[in-house]
C-alpha positions as CSV (number, residue, x, y, z in Angstrom):
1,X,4.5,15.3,-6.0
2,X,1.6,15.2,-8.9
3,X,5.1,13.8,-11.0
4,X,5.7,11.3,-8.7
5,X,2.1,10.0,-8.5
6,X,1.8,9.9,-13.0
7,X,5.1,8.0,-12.6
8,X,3.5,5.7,-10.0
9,X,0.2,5.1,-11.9
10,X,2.1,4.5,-15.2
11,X,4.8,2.0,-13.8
12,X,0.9,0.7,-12.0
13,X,-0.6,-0.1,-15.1
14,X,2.4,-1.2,-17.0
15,X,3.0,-4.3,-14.4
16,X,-0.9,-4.8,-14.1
17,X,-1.9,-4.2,-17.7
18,X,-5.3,-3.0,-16.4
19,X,-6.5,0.5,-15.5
20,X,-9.0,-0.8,-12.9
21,X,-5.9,-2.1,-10.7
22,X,-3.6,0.5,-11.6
23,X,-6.0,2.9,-10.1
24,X,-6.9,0.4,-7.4
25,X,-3.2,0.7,-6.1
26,X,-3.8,4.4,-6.6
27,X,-6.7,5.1,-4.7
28,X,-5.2,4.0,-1.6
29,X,-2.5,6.2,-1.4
30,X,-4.3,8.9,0.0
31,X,-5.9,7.1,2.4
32,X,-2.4,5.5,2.9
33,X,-0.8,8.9,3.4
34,X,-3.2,10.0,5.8
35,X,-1.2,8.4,8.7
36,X,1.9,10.8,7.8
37,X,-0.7,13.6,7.9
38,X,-1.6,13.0,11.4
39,X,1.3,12.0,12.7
40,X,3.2,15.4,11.2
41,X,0.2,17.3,13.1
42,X,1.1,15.5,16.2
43,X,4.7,16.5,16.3
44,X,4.0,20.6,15.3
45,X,5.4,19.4,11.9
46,X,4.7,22.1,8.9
47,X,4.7,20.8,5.3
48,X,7.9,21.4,3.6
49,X,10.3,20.0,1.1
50,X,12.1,17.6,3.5
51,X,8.6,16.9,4.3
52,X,7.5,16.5,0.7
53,X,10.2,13.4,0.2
54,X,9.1,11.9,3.4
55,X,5.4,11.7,1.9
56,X,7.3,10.4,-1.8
57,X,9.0,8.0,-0.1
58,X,5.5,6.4,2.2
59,X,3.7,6.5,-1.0
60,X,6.4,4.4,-2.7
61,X,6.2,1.8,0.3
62,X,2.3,2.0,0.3
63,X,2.0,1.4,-3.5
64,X,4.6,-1.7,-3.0
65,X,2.3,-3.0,-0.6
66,X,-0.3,-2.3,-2.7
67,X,1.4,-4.0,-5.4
68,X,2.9,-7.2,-3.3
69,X,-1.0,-7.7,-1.8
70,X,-3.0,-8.0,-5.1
71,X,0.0,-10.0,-6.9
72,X,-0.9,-12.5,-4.2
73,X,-4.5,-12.3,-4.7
74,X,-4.4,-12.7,-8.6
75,X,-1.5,-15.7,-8.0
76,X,-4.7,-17.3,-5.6
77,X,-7.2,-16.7,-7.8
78,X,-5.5,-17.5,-10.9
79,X,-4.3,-21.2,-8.7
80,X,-8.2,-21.7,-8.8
81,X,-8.8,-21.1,-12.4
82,X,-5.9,-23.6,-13.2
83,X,-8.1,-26.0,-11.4
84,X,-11.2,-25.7,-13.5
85,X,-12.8,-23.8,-10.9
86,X,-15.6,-20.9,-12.5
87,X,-15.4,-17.4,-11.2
88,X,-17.7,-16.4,-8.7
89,X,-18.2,-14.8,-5.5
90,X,-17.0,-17.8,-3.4
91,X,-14.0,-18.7,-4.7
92,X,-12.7,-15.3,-5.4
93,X,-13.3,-14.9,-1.3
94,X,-11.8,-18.0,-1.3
95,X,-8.7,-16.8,-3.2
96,X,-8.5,-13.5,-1.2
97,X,-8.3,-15.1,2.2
98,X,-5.4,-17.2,1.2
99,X,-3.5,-14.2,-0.6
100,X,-4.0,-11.9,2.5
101,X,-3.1,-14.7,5.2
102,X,0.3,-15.4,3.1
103,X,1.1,-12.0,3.0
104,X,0.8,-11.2,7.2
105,X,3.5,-11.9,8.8
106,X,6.1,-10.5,5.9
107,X,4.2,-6.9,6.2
108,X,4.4,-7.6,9.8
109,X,7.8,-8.0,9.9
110,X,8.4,-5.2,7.2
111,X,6.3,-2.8,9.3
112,X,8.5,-3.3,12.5
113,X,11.8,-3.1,10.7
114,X,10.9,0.1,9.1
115,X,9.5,1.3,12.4
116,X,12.7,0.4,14.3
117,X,14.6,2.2,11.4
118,X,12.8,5.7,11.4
119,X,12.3,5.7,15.5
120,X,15.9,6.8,15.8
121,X,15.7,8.9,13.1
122,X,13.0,10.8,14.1
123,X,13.7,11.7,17.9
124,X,17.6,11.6,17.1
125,X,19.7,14.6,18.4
126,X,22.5,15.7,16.4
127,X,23.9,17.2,13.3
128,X,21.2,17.0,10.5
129,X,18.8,15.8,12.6
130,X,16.0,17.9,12.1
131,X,15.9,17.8,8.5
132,X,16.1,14.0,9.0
133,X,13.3,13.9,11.1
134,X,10.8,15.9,9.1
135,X,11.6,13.1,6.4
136,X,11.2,10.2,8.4
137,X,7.9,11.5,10.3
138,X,5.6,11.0,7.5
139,X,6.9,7.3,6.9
140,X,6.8,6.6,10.4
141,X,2.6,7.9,10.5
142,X,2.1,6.2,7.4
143,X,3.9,3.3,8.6
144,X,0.5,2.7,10.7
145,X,-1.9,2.9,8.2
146,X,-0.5,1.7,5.2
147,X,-0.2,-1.8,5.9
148,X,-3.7,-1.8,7.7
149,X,-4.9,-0.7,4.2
150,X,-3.2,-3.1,2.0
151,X,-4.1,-5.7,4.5
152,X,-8.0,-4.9,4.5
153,X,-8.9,-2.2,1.9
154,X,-7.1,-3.5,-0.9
155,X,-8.5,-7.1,-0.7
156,X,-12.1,-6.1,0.1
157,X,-11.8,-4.0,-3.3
158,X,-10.5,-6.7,-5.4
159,X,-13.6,-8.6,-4.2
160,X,-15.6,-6.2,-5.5
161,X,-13.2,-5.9,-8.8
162,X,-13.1,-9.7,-9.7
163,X,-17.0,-10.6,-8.7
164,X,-18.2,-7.5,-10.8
165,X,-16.1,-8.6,-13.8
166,X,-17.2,-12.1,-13.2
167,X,-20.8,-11.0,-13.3
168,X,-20.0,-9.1,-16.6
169,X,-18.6,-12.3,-18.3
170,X,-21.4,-14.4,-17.9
């Protein structure tokens, strides 16, 4: 798991070329991860390996939404530097509202068909099933809080990233 996470930061920052965003991404996976927690509580789930690459796999999804969400924030923002606009608190809220709002209905629709994918897999029956199930139940927990996090955490953050920086330029 620790491997998996270095792996994550590192590919993080290579496509961000900043820390502060790398570790951005980062800082919501636990929060992200939380949801499998719970939701491995709820069905008398102990950790494990099987587990283990349920939890690998939701933070790979939650760092991709991560990802997706604050590429379309810096596309916004960067659409309003293009136009001669200055960097301030305004238009980067400007900028995050229309980054979040186009990314909606795609993690919507994401959400429900990974949901409809690990339902089965989780309450199946049948040869293999209850390894399969141990490694779709933390996806299927984290499937609930990882999108709300992208969708509200990580652009309230990048408010706080961009106005700060914005403040330190001037």
């Amino acid at each position: 798991m620790p491997a998996t996470l270095l792996i994550i930061f590192v590919l993080l920052y290579l496509t961000f070329r900043r820390a502060e965003e790398a570790a951005l991404i980062m800082a919501t996976l636990p929060l992200a991860l939380t949801g499998g927690v719970w939701f491995l509580y709820l069905m008398g789930y102990n950790l494990s390996v099987a587990t283990g690459v349920g939890f690998i796999a939701l933070a790979g999804v939650s760092a991709e939404f991560g990802v997706v969400m604050l590429l379309y924030l810096k596309h916004a923002l960067e659409d309003r530097i293009r136009a001669g606009l200055s960097i301030n608190r305004a238009v980067v809220l400007d900028a995050v509202r229309e980054g979040a709002v186009l990314r909606v209905l795609p993690k919507a629709m994401t959400v429900a068909v990974i949901l409809a994918g690990l339902l089965p897999i989780v309450w199946g029956t049948g040869t293999g099933s209850e390894v399969m199930s141990r490694i779709a139940a933390p996806m299927l927990g984290g499937m609930v809080t990882a999108p709300l996090l992208s969708l509200f955490v990580v652009p309230a953050a990048f408010v706080l990233l961009r106005t700060r920086r914005a403040r330190a330029d001037t």
